[in-house]
C-alpha positions as CSV (number, residue, x, y, z in Angstrom):
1,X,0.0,0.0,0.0
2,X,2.3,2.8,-1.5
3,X,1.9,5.6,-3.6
4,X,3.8,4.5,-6.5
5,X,2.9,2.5,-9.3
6,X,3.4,-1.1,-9.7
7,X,1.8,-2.8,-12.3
8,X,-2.3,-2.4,-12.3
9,X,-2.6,-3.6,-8.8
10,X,-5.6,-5.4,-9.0
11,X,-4.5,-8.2,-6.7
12,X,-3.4,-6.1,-4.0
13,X,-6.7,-4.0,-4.7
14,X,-8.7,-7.2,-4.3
15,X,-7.3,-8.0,-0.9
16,X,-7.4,-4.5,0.3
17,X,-10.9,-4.4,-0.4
18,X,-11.6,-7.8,1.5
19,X,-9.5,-6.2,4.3
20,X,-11.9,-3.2,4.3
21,X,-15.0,-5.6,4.1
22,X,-14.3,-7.9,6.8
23,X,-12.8,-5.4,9.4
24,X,-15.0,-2.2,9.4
25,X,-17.6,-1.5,11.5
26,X,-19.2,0.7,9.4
27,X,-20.5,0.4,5.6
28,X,-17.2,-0.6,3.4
29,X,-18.3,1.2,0.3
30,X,-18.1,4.7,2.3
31,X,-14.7,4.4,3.4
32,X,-13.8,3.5,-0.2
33,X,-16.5,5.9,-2.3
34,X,-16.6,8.9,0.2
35,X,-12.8,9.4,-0.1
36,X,-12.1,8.8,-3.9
37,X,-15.2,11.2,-4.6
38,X,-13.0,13.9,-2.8
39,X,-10.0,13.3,-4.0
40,X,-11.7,13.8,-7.6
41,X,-13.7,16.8,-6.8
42,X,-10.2,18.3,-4.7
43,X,-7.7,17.1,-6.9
44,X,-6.7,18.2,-10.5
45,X,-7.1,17.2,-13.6
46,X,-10.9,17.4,-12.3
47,X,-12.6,16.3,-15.4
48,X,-16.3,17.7,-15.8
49,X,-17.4,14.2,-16.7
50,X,-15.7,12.7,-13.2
51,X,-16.5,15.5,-10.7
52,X,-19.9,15.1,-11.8
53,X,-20.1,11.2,-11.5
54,X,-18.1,11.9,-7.7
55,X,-21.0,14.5,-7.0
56,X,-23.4,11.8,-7.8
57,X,-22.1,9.2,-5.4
58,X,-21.6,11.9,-2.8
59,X,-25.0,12.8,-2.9
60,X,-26.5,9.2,-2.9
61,X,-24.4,8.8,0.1
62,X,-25.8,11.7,2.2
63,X,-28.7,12.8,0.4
64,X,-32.2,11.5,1.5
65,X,-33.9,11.1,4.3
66,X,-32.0,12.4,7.4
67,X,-29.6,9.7,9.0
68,X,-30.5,9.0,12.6
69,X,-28.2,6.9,15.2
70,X,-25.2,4.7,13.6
71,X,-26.3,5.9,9.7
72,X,-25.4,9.1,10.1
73,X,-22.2,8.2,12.4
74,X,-20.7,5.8,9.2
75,X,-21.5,9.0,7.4
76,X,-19.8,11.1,9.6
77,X,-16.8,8.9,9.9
78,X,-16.6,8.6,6.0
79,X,-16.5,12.3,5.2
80,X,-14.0,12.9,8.2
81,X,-11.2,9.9,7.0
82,X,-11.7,11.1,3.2
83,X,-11.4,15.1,4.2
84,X,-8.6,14.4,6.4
85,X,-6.9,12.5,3.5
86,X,-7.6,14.9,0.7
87,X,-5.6,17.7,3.2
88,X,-2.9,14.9,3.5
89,X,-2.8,14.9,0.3
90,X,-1.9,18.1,-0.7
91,X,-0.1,19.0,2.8
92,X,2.2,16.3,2.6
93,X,3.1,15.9,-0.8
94,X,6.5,13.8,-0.3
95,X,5.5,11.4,1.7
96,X,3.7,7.6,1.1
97,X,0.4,6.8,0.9
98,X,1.2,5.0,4.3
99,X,1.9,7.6,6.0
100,X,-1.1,10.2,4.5
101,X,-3.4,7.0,5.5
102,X,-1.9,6.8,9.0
103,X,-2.5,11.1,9.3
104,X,-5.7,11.2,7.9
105,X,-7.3,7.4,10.4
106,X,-5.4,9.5,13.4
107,X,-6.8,13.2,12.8
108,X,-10.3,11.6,11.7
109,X,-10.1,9.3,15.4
110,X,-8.9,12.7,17.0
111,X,-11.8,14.8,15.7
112,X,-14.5,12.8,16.1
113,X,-13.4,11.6,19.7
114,X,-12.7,15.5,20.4
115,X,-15.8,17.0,19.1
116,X,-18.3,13.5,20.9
117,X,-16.5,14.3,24.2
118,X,-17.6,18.0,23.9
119,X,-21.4,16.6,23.6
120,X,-21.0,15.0,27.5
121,X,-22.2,11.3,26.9
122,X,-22.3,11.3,23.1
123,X,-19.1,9.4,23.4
124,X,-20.7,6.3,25.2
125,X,-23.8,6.4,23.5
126,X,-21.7,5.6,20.1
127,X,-19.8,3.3,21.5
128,X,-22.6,1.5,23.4
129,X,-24.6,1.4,19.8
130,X,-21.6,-0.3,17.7
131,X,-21.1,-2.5,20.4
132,X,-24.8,-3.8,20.4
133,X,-24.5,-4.0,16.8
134,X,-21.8,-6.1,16.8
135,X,-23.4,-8.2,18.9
136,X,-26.9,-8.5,17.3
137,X,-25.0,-9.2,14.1
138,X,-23.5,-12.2,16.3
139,X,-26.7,-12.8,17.8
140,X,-28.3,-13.4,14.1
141,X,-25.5,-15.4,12.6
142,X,-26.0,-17.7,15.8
143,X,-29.4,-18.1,14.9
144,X,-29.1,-19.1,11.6
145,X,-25.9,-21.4,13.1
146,X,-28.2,-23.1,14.8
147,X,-31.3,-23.7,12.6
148,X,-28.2,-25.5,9.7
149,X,-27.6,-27.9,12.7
150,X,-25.0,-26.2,13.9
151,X,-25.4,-27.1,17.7
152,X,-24.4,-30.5,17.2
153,X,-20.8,-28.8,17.6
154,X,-21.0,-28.6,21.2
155,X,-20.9,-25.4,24.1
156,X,-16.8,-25.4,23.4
157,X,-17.6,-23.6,19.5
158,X,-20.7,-21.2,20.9
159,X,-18.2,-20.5,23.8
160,X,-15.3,-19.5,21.2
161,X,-18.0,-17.6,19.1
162,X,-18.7,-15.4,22.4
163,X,-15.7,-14.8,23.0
164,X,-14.4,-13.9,19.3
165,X,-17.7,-11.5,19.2
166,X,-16.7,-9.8,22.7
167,X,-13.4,-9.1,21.5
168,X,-14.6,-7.7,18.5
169,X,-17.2,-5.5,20.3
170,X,-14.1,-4.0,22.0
171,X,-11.1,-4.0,19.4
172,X,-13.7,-2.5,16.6
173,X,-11.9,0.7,16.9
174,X,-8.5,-0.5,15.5
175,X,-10.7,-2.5,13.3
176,X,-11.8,0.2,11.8
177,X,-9.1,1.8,11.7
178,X,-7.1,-0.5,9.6
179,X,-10.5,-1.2,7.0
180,X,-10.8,3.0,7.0
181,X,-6.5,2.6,5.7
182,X,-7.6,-0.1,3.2
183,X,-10.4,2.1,2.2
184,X,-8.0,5.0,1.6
185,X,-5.6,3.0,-0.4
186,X,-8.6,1.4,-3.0
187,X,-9.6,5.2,-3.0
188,X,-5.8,6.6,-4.3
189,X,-5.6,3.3,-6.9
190,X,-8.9,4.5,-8.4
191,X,-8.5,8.2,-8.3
192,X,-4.8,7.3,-9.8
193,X,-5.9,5.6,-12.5
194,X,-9.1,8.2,-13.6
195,X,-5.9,11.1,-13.4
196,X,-3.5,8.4,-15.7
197,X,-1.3,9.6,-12.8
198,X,2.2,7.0,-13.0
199,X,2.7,7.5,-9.2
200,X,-1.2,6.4,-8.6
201,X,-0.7,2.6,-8.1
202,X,-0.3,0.2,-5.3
203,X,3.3,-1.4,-4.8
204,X,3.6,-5.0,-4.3
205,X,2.9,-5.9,-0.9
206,X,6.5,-6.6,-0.1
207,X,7.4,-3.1,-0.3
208,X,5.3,-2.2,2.6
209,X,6.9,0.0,5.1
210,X,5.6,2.8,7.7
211,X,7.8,5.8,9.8
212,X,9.4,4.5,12.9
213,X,7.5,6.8,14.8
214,X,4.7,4.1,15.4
215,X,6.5,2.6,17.4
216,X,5.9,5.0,20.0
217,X,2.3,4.4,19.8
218,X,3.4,0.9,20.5
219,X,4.6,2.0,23.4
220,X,1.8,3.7,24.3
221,X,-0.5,1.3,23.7
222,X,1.4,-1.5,26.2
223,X,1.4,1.9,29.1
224,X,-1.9,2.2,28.9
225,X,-2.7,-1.9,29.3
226,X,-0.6,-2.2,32.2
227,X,-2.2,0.8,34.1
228,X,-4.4,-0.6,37.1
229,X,-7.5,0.0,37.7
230,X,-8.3,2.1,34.6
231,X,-10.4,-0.1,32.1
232,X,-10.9,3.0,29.4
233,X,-7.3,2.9,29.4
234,X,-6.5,-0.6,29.4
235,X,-9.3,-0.7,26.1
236,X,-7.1,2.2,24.3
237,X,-4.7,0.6,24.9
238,X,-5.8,-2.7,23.5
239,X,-6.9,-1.2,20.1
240,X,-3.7,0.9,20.0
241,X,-1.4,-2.4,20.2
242,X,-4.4,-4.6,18.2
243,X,-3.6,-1.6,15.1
244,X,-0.1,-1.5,15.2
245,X,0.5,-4.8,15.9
246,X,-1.2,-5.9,12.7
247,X,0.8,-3.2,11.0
248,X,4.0,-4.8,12.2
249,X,2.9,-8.0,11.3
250,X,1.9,-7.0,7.9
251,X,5.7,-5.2,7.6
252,X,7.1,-8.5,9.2
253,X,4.8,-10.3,6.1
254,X,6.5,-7.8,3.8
255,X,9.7,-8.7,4.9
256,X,9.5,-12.4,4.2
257,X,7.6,-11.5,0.5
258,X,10.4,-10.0,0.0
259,X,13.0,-12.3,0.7
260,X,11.2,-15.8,-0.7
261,X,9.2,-13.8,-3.5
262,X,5.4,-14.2,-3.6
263,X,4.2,-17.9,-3.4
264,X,2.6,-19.6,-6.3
265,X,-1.2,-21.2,-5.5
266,X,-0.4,-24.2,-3.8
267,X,1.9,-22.0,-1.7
268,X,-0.4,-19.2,-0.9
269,X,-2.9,-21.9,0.4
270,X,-0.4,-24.0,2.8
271,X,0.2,-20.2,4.0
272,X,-3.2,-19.2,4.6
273,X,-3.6,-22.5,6.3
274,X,-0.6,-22.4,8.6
275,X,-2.1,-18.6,9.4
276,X,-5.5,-20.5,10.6
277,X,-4.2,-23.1,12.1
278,X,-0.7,-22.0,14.0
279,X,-2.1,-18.2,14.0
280,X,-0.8,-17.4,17.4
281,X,3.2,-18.4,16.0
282,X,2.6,-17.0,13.1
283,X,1.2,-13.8,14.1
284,X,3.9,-13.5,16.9
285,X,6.7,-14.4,14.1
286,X,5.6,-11.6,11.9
287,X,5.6,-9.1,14.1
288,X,8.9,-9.6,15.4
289,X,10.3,-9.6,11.6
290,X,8.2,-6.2,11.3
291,X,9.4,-4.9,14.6
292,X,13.2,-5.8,13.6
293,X,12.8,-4.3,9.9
294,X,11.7,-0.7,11.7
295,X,14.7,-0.2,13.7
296,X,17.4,-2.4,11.2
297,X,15.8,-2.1,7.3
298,X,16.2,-5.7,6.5
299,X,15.6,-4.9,3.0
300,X,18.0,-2.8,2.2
301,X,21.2,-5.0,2.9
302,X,19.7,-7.5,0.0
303,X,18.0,-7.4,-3.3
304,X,14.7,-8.9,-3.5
305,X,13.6,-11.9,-4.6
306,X,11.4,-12.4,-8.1
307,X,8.0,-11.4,-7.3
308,X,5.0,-11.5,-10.4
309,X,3.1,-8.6,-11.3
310,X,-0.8,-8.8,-9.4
């Protein structure tokens, strides 16, 4: 997820999209249509014919019937993440698209937690509504679990299912967070290819990389989880390390890409599987590789291995 071009991208695009499917909390198309409608409308060349098909999807996003509740949140949240980008965008113009993504998730979390915290319990009242989402979504899956025979399985799987849901009712922030990064970079790939712009594409996943200054908010993350008695800070704290700990892991998954070169089929399904089934080695593994390659660039002391275009 870079901002220069690498081929037409449209395997990594595929897989940033699932990313942004699976992990948000909110609808996926807005954190994908919301954002590339700005960066059209903001952004040169501005062709009539697309500012006028990004006005369209803008307005079929937020026109209507006033949002109430969670509806207009997602809405909210979209606009935020895509404005905050489009400013990256033009503020920062020599940096990635890693690092714009990273501003734009952080200033979006840091105005909408601001301006809810300034409306007394508006804070908790969003939070308490996702949550229940989340778990009504469970809730429903359950349900239709159950009436495919799915009890047979035993208390041990509707225990694990619990458990996954609770922890998904609480990281949801960082999972948004990464999905609302994902979002961005399916956003710049489109935009980049409406504005034949050479530095629009996606790099190949093993050229993944981030400033060392997350790190800190690594560090911050494991302070605020080994506070006592402070459960608001030990939940920061647990999205803070859930969202850069995936980024580590992804860099650490990077790092290996780019040593062994990206597996053929039959390879990329032995890896998915040893991610399923040894996830807790494998997720530790890659985040050590990530964490290593931030302070030591692993990367640069060797050439990379042969990777085909996606």
């Amino acid at each position: 997820m870079t901002d220069q071009a690498g081929g037409r991208g449209w395997g990594r695009v595929l897989g940033l999209s699932l990313v942004c499917i699976l992990l948000s909390a909110v609808q996926p198309a807005l954190l994908v249509f919301v954002p590339f409608s700005l960066l059209v409308i903001a952004l040169p060349p501005r062709r009539p014919i697309a500012v006028a098909v990004a006005a369209i999807l803008l307005v079929t996003a937020f026109a209507g019937t006033r949002p109430q509740g969670l509806a207009a949140v997602e809405r909210a949240w979209a606009l935020l993440v895509g404005g905050w980008f489009v400013l990256a965008v033009v503020l920062l113009p020599r940096v990635g698209l890693v690092t714009r993504g990273l501003a734009a998730v952080g200033a979006a979390f840091g105005s909408a937690i601001g301006y809810l915290w300034l409306r007394g319990r508006a804070l908790g009242s969003v939070d308490a509504a996702f949550t229940e989402r989340i778990r009504n979504s469970a809730s429903t899956v359950a349900d239709a679990w159950a009436r495919q025979g799915g009890e047979r399985f035993g208390p041990e799987l509707a225990e694990a299912i619990r458990a996954a849901v609770e922890l998904q009712a609480t990281l949801y922030p960082a999972l948004l967070a990464l999905a609302s990064l994902a979002g961005l970079a399916v956003a710049w790939w489109a935009w980049g290819r409406l504005a034949l712009r050479p530095g629009g594409g996606l790099k190949p996943l093993r050229e993944f990389r981030f400033g060392d200054g997350l790190i800190w908010l690594l560090i911050l993350g494991l302070v605020l989880v080994l506070l006592p008695q402070m459960p608001e800070a030990t939940r920061a704290g647990s999205n803070l390390l859930a969202f850069t700990g995936a980024l580590f892991a992804l860099r650490g998954v990077a790092v290996l890409l780019f040593f062994v070169g990206m597996p053929g089929p039959i390879g990329l399904l032995l890896a998915v599987l040893a991610g399923v089934l040894l996830y807790p080695i494998v997720a530790a593994t890659t985040f050590l590789v990530g964490l290593v390659d931030t302070w030591w660039d692993i990367r640069s002391r060797r050439p990379a291995s042969p990777d085909p275009e996606t």
